[in-house]
N, C-alpha and C positions, 0 to 999 in steps of 0.2 A: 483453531482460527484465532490469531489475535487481534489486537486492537492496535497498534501503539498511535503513537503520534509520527505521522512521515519526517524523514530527515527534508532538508533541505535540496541534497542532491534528488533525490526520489522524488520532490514534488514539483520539479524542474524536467525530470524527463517524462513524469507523467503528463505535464503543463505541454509539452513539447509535442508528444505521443498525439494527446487531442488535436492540437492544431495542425498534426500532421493528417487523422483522419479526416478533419472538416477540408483539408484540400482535397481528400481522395475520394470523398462521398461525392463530392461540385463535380467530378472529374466523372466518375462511374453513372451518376446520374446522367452528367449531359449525353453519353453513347446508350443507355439501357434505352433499350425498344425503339433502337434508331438501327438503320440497317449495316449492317457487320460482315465484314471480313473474316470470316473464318479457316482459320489454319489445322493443321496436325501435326503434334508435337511427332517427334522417337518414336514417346511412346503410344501415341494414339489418341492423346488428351487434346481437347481443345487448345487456341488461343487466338485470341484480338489483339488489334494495336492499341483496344481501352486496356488491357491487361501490361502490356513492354511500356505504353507512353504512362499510366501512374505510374510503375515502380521505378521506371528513372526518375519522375519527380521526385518519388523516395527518396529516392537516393540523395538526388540532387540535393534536397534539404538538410538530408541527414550529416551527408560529408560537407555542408557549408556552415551548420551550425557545431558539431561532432569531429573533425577531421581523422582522428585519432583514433575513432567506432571503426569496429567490423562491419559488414555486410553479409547477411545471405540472405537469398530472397530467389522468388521460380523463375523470373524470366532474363537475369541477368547473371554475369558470373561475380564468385561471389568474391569477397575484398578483405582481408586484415581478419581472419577467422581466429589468430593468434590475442586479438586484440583482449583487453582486460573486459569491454563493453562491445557485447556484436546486438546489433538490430535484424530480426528475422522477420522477413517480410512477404506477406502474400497479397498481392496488390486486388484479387480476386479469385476469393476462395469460393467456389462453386460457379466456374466459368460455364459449365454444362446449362444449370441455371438462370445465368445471366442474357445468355443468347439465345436460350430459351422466353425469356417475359416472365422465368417466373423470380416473384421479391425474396428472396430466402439466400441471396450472394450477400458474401460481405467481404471488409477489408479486414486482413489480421496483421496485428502489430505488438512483435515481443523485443523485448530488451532484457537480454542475457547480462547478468554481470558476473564474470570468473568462470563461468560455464552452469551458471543457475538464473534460470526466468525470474527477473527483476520487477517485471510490469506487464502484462497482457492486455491490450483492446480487441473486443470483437464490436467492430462497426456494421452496420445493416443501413444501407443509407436509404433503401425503397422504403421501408419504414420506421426511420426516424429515430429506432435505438441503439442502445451504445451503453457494450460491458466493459468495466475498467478494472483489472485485476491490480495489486500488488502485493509481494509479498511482505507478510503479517499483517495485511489490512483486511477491510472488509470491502467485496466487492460491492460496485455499485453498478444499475442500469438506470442510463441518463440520469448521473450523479444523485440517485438515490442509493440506499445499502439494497443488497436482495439477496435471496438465501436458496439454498436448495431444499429441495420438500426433506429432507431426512426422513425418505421413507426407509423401511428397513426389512419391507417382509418381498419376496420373489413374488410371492402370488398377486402380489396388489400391483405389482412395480409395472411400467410404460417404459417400452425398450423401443430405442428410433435405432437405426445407420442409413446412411445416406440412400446405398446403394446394396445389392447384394451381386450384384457386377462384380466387386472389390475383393470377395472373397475368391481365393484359391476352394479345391474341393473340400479339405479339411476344417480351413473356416468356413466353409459352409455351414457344413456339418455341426458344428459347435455351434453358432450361430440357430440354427434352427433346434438344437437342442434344450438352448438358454430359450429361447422365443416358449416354447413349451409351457416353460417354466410360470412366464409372466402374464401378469393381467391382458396386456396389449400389445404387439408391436406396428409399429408404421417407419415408413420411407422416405428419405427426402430430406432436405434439413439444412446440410454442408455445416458449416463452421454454428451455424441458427440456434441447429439442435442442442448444441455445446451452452447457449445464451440462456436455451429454454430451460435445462436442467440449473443452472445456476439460479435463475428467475423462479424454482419449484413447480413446472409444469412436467418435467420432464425427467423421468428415474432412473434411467441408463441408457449411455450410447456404446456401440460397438462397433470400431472400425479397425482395418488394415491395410498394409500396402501405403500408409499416409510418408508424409515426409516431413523433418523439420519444421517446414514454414504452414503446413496441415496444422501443425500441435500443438507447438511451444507455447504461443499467444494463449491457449486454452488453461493451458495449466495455471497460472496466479487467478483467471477468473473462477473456474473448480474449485480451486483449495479455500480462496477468498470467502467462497459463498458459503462452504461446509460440506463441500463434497471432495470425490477422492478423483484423481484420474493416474492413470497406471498404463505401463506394460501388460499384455496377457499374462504375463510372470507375476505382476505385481512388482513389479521395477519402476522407480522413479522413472520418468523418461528426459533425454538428452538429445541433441546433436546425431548423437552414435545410435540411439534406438532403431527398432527394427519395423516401426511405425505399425507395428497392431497395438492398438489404443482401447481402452476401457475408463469410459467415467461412469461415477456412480453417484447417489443424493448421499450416501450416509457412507461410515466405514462398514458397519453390518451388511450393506448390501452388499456393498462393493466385494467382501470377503465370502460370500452366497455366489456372486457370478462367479469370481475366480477358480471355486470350487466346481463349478460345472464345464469351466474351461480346460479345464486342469485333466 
């Protein structure tokens, strides 16, 4: 994890990034625990018109200050993927959550540059924090640095994933393999859990089935804080990943799980 000093460009689209969450927190606030419309996507996943009316605001922002930027994002199609700079956007990352009352949703916010995560936010706007990833910086929550526990042993480690919904039979199976392994596991989290490991509460997550606009924002806040997040391969992850996700607090750990995955 380095330190450097941000260029110019980079503290411009992180400056951006923020003032992009503080409109989408105002936004997800004023519908949470108001009564909702709920839909069913294809594939069976929730959605609200709090979830399609932020990400066009996204947008809306993105391509008036940006015009030039990509877009991909879950509830709209997506725009200039070709672009040098694409914004991946998830205007409400744990919609299940959200129209549920419980505070564990948030907004995620990455900027690709060349096809490499430039900047990540994980916003939580029910309570008030907010992880700002960039790459070779140090991550902060609510513009402090915070770090991951660097734990390094399986038997001590706190394993969250959202859901065990999400696994096919095989991730199951792995899944409750690794769980064996570790001190703890628990439920629940969405983009949170990704905050809490960053913040050192939290030793590994395990997810699949995720998409793009699930991940990308995750990754500069991981690396940031001094953890790892991967492919089950142990593949940097992209665009193109196959969205089974692994973060871990240290590189030791991280190469512990994979070994169990494997």
């Amino acid at each position: 994890m380095q330190s450097s000093t941000p260029s110019c460009e980079a503290n411009m689209l992180a400056n951006f990034a923020g003032a992009l969450a503080d409109v989408t927190d105002a936004m997800a606030m004023s519908y949470f625990r108001k009564p909702l419309d709920v839909e069913r996507k294809a594939d069976l996943s929730p959605v609200t018109q709090a979830d399609r009316e932020i990400e066009a605001t996204m947008r809306e922002r993105i391509a008036g200050r940006f015009p030039a930027h990509g877009i991909l994002g879950e509830e709209h199609e997506d725009a200039r993927l070709d672009a040098d700079h694409v914004w991946v956007l998830d205007p409400i990352d744990g919609t299940k959550s959200f129209v549920t009352g419980m505070p564990t949703f948030g907004t995620l916010i990455a900027c690709l540059s060349v096809g490499q995560p430039e900047l990540g936010v994980i916003s939580i706007p029910a309570t008030g924090e907010r992880w700002l990833g960039q790459r070779g910086l140090r991550t902060t929550l609510s513009g402090r640095p915070c770090s991951a526990s660097g734990q390094t042993r399986l038997a001590d480690a706190t394993l969250y994933t959202t859901t065990p919904d999400t696994f096919d039979v095989a991730g199951r199976a792995k899944f409750d393999l690794l769980s064996q392994k570790v001190a703890m596991r628990r439920f629940g989290g969405d983009c949170y859990a990704y905050g809490l490991l960053a913040a050192g509460h939290v030793d590994l997550v395990l997810e699949m089935n995720l998409h793009p606009y699930d991940y990308m924002a995750l990754v500069p806040v991981i690396e940031g804080a001094g953890g790892v997040i991967t492919d089950w391969d142990g593949k940097a992850l992209g665009l193109d990943s196959d969205g089974h996700v692994i973060a871990a607090a240290s590189v030791a750990l991280h190469q512990m799980a994979l070994a169990v995955l494997s």
